[in-house]
Structure formats: C-alpha cells, structure tokens
RODO-2510 file (C-alpha; in nm, 4 decimals, decimal comma):
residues 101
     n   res          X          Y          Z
     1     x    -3,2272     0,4585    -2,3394
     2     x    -3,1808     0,3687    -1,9524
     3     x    -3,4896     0,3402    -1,7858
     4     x    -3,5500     0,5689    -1,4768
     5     x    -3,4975     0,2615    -1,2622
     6     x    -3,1895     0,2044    -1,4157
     7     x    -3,0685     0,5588    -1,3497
     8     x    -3,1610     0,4951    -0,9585
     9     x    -2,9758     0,1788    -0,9257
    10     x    -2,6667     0,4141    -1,0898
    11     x    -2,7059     0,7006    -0,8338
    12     x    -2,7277     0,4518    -0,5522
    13     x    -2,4387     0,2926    -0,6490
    14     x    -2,2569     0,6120    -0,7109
    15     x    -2,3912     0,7245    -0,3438
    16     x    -2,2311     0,4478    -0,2175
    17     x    -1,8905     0,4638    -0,3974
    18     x    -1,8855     0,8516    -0,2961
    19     x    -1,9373     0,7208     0,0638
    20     x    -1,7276     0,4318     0,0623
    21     x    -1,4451     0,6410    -0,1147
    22     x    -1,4827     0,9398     0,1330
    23     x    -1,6064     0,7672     0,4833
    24     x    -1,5052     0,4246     0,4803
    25     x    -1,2077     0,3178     0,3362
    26     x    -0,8974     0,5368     0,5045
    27     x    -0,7358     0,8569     0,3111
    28     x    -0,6599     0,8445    -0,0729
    29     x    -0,2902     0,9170     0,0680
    30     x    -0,2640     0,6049     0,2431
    31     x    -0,4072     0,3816     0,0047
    32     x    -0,3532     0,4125    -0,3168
    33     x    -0,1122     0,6917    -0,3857
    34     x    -0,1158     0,7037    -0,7581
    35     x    -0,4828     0,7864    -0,7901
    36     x    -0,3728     1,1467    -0,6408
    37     x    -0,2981     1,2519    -0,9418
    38     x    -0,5853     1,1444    -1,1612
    39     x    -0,8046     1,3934    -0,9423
    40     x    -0,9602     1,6540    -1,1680
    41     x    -1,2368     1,8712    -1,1217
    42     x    -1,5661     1,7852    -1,3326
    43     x    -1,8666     2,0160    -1,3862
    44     x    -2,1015     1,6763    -1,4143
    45     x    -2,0688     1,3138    -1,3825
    46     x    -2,2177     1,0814    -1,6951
    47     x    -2,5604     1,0078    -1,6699
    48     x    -2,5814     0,7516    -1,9081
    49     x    -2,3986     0,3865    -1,9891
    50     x    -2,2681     0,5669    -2,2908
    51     x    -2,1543     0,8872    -2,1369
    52     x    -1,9836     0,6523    -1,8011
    53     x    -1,7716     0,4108    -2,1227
    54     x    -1,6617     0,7414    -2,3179
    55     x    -1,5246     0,9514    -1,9696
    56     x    -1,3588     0,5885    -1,8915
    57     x    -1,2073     0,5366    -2,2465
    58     x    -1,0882     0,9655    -2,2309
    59     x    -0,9566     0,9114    -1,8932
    60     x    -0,7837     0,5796    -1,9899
    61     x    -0,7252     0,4690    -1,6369
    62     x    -0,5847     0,1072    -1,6988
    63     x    -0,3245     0,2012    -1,9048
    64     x    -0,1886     0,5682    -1,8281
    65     x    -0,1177     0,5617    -1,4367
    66     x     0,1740     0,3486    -1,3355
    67     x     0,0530     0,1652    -0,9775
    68     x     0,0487    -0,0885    -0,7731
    69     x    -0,2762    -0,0510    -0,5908
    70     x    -0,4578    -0,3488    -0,7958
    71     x    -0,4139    -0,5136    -1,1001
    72     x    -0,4750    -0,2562    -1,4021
    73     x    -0,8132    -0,4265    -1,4550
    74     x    -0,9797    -0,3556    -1,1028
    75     x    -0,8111    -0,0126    -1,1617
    76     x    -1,1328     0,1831    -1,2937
    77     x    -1,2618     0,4840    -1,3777
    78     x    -1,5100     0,6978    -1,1077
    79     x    -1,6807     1,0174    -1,0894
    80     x    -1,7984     1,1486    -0,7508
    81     x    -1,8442     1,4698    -0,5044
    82     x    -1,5731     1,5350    -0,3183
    83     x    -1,6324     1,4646     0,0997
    84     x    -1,6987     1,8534     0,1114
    85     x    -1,9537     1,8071    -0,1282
    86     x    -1,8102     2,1113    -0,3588
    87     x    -1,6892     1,9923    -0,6839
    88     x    -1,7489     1,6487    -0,8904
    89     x    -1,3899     1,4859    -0,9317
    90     x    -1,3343     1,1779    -1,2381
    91     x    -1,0494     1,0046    -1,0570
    92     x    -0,8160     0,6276    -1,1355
    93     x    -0,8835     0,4183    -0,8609
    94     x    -0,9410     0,0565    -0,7555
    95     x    -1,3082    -0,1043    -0,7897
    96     x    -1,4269    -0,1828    -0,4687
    97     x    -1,7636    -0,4165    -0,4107
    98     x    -2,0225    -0,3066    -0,2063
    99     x    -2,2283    -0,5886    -0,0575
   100     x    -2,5454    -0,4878     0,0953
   101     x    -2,7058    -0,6375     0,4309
***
C-alpha cells in the first residue's frame, strides 16, 4: 500500500506533466503527431503503482503506435486532464523530465 506521501509526490508529478503537456511544451500537433491518436477519454486516472503498470501494459504504448517522436522506450504511458480541465485523457507520448529549481 502507497503511503499518503507517496500518493502526493504522484499528484505533483502528474500536476506537473498535465502542465508541462498542456502549457509548456508547444501543441500535441506539432510535436509528436502519432500520440493524436492514442487520446481517449478516461473517467479516472490510476491511483496506485499497480493500477498506473496495468493502464500502461492495456494501453501498450511502446509497441502499438508506429513513431518517431523518441525511441519506443521514452515513449510512455500518461493519464491527465485535458487543458480545459473537462475530461481525463490516457494518451502515448514521450517521457519528459521535470527538474525542479
């Protein structure tokens, strides 16, 4: 069982991949085409190690989305709200690194 600490350090990091993903790095369109269509509409993100490695292994993102955006490794699994802050989205995109101050 994750502690409650652990499940902050998750939401933070999922805060920032929502706003890194949304804000910061420029349109999906422009950057990594293929991820487009790995978009689909989620009614909640995992909340738990366990949950996070099954929705990765379901959506299989490494291995069924032909790009070129990164190599298939750094091409990962993520569940965020959408920059309208409607809907939860799973999409195929590259891992980014946040660094921190």
């Amino acid at each position: 069982m994750l502690s409650s600490r652990c499940y902050r350090h998750r939401f933070i990091h999922l805060f920032a991949v929502v706003l890194y993903f949304f804000q910061v790095m420029p349109s999906l369109q422009d950057s990594c085409i293929p991820s487009i269509s790995t978009v689909h509409n989620v009614s909640h993100c995992p909340t738990s190690k366990q949950e996070w490695d099954v929705a990765a292994t379901n959506k299989n993102c490494q291995n069924s989305v032909k790009q070129n955006c990164s190599v298939p490794e750094l091409f990962k699994y993520h569940c965020l709200l959408r920059s309208d802050e409607s809907t939860l989205v799973e999409v195929c995109a590259p891992e980014w690194k946040l660094n921190a101050g």
